[in-house]
N, C-alpha and C positions, 0 to 999 in steps of 0.2 A: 278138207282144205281146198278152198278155189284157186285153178289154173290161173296164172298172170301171161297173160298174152296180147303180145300187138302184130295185129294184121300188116302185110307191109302192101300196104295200100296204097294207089296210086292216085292222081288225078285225072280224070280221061281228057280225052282232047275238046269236049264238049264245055266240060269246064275251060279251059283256056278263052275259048271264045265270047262264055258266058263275062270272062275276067278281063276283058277289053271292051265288053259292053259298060261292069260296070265304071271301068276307069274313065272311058266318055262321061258318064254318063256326071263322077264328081268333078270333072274338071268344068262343066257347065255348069256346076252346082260354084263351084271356086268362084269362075268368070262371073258371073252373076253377085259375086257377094253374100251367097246366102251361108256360106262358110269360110272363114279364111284359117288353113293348118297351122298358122303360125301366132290366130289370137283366137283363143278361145271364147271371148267373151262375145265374137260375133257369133260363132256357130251355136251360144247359147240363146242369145237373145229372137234367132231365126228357128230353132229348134223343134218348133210344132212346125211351123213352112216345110224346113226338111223331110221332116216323118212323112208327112203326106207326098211330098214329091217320090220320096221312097217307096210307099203306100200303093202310089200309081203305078209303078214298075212292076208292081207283083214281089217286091222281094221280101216283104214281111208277111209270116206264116207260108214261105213259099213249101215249105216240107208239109203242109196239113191239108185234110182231104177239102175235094172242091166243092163240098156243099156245104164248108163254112167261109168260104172263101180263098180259101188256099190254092197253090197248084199242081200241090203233090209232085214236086219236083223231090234232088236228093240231098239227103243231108252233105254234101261233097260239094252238089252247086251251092247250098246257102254257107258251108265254110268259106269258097271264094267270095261270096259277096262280103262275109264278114272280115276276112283276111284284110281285102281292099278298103273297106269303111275304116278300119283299125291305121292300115297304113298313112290312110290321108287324113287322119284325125279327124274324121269327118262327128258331128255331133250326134248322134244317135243315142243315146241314154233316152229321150222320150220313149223309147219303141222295143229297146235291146231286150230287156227284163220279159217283157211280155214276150216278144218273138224267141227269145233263148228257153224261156221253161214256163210262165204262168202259161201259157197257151198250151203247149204240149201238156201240161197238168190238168188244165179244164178240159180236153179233147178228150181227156184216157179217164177223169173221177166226177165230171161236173152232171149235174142235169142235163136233159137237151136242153128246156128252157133255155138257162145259164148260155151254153153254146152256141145256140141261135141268136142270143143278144150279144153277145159280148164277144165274139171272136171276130163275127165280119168288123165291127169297129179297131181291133187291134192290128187287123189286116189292110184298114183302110187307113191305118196312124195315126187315128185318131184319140187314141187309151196310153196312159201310161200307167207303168205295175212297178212295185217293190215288192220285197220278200221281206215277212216277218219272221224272222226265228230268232238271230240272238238277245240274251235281254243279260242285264246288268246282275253280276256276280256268277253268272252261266257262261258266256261266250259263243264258243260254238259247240258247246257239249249240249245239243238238241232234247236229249232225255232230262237234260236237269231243268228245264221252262217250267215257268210256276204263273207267270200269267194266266189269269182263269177264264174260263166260258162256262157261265154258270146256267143250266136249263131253266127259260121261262116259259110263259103265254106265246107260243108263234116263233119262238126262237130262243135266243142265248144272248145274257147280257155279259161283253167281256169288259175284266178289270185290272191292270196292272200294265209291266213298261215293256217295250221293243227298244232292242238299242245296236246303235249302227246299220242303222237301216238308209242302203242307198239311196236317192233320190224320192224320199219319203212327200217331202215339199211341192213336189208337181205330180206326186202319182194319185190318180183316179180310182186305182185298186189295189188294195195288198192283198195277197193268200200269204195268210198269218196261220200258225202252229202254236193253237191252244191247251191248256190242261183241262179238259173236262174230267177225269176223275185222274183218284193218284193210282201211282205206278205198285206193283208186286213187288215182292222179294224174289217169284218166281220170273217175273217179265218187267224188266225194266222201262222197257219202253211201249207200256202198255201206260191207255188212258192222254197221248196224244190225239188231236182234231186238227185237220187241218180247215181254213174258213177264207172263203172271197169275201173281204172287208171293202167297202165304200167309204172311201177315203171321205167323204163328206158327210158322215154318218155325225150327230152329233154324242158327244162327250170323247171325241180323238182331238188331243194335241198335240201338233207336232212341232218340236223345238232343234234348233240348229246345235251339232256338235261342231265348231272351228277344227280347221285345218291349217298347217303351215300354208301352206299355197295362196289361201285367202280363195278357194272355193266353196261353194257351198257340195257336198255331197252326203256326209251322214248322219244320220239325224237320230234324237231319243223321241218315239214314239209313245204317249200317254191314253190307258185308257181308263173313262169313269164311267160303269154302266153304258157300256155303248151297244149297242141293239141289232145285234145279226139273224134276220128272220132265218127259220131251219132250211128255205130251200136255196141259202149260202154256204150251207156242209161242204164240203169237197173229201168225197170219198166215204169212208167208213169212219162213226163214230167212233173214237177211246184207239182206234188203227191207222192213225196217221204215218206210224211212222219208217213204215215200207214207202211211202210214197212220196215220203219228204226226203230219203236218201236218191233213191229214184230218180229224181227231180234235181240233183246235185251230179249226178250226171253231166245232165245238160250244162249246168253251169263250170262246171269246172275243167272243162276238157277243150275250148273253142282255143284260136288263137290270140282273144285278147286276155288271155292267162300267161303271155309272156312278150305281148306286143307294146303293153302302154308306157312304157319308155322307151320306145323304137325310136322317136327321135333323137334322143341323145346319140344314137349310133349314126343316122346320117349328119348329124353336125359334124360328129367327128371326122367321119368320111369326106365330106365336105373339105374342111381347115386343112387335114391332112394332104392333100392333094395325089394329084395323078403322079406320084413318084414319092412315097413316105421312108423313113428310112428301116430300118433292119427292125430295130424295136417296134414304131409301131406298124411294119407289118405281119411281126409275129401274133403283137396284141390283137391286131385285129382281123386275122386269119382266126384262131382261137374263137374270137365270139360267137364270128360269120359261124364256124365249126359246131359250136354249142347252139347255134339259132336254128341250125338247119335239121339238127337231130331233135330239138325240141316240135319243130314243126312235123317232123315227121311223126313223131309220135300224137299229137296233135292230130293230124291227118290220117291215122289208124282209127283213133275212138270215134273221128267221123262219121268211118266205113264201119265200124262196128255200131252204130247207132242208127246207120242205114240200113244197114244186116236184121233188127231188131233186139239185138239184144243189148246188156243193161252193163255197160265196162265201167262198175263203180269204184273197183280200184284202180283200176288203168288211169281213169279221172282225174283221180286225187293224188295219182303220182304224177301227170303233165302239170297238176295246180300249182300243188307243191315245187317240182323243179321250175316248174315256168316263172312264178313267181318271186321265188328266192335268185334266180336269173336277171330277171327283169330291174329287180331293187337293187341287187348291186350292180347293175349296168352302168348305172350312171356317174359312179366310183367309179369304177374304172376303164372310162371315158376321160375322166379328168387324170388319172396318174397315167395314160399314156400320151394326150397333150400337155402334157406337163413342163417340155422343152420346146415345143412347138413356138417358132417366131412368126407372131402375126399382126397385121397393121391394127391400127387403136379400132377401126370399125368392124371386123372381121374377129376380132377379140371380145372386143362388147357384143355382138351378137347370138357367138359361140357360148359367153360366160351368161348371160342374159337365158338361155337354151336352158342352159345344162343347170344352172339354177333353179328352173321351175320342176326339172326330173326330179333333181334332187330333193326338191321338198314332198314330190308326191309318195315316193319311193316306199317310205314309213307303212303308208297305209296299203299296202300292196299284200302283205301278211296275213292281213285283219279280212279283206273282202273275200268273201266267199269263202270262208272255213281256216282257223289257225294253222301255222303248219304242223305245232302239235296234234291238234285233231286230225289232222289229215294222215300226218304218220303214226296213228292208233287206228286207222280206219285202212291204211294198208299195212300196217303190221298181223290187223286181223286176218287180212287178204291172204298173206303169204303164211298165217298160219304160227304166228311167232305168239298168239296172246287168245 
């Protein structure tokens, strides 16, 4: 049975300073127009502009060594910068996917080729990546993928669906998780591949899944004989699938696993004003309470990811609470304004706000691993299964 443990880890003061660089550094990015926090659809339309203004600062692949381009700074500085980007709703999904785990996965299984080409450009903001793992009647149960990569002439042609796949529509690369042979009775999860797909390879279709929100964000992924030369492997044939838990690490443990309805709580902070009554300042003492020990643990698997080693249940227990957190935040935001007297613009604003949480809220479960999965993958942790 594996120890469960969080480091009670700190931020140094070096981060603080690094966390006033980046807050200038969006509030120029705001003044400029090239994001505004409160309309999403400009920070999408500017989205590649951003990445690269990012790109220039050094803050993407800042944790990776400097002869891919990185600064080998620590995982602790790039939580602040990701904290801050989180807070300001700043757009960043071009560059997040790649700077959060495809790049730490091609640095640790790729080629050097591979590494030589394609990191300095994700460093520069100029790549965007999706993750291929779930597909349709599977979810997040990684071992049951039946999507094939089947061995030809110079490569693998793969065939079958990805589904729920973030940001599929603008990404330039997926590392997708194939079945090249089937699985044992003694190893379940034997005969996974993991593969750096080019998004513009042909026979991939990619088709929009709607959302309440009227976003576009996940998509079903189609493949027919699509053509992955062998030196797009990643890692070890039919052994994927140490590197693809591995690799959920990274994902699942940052703070935007409990930030992206942070807004709904400053709206309310906001209405409520500088003197709220009894009720909500129990409610909202309580969350403050809940945000702060999320974050802290959050801020543990940082330092533990800084440290090197692999906190894959610690991960999936910040995903899990942070997420189940986050979804219902936005509930209840609205049952503690719920007596709140406020003028007609100040009401349309708040209810305008707390409307669009509400509709994201839903898929907050689905991204990055069920919380079923999640709670079989620490119930293994603590030794219960």
């Amino acid at each position: 049975m594996s120890v469960l443990h969080f480091d009670a880890a700190r931020l140094p003061a070096h981060c603080q300073e690094l966390r006033k660089e980046v807050r200038a550094f969006l509030a120029s990015e705001i003044a400029a127009v090239v994001f505004d926090p409160d309309r999403a659809e400009v920070g999408s339309t500017n989205a590649d502009a951003f990445a690269r203004h990012v790109g220039a600062r050094g803050w993407i692949g800042m944790t990776w060594p400097k002869q891919y381009g990185g600064q080998e700074r620590s995982f602790l500085e790039r939580y602040v910068v990701t904290e801050e980007m989180r807070i300001a709703n700043a757009p960043v999904r071009r560059f997040f996917v790649a700077d959060r785990q495809s790049g730490p996965t091609l640095i640790r299984y790729a080629n050097e080729k591979i590494k030589q080409d394609i990191l300095p450009r994700i460093v520069r903001g100029e790549l965007c990546f999706c993750i291929g793992m779930s597909e349709p009647n599977s979810g997040s149960d990684l071992f049951a993928a039946r999507t094939k990569a089947s061995k030809t002439e110079g490569g693998w042609l793969i065939n079958g669906t990805k589904v729920w796949i973030s940001s599929a529509h603008h990404a330039d690369y997926m590392i997708g998780l194939f079945r090249t042979s089937s699985s044992t009775k003694e190893n379940r999860r034997h005969g996974l591949t993991s593969f750096l797909v080019d998004m513009k390879t042909s026979g991939i279709t990619c088709k929009s899944i709607g959302q309440m929100s009227g976003q576009r964000d996940f998509n079903e992924v189609i493949f027919e004989n699509a053509f992955i030369p062998d030196d797009h492997v990643i890692g070890e044939v039919d052994g994927a699938w140490k590197q693809a838990t591995s690799e959920l690490a990274y994902e699942r443990s940052g703070p935007e696993r409990f930030l992206e309805t942070y807004r709904a709580l400053l709206a309310f902070v906001k209405v409520a004003g500088e003197r709220p009554d009894v009720r909500m300042t129990v409610g909202l003492g309580r969350l403050v309470a809940q945000l702060h020990t999320l974050r802290r643990m959050s801020v543990s698997v940082a330092g533990m990811l800084e440290a090197g080693r692999e906190p894959i249940v610690e991960a999936a227990i910040v995903k899990d609470l942070g997420t189940v957190w986050e979804q219902g935040l936005p509930h209840r935001v609205r049952e503690l304004a719920a007596f709140l007297d406020l003028d007609e613009e100040d009401e349309d604003a708040f209810q305008d706000n707390l409307a669009f949480e509400l509709k994201i809220a839903p898929k907050l479960t689905i991204q990055g691993g069920t919380t079923e999965i999640l709670r079989g993958i620490i119930a293994r942790g603590l030794g219960l299964r």
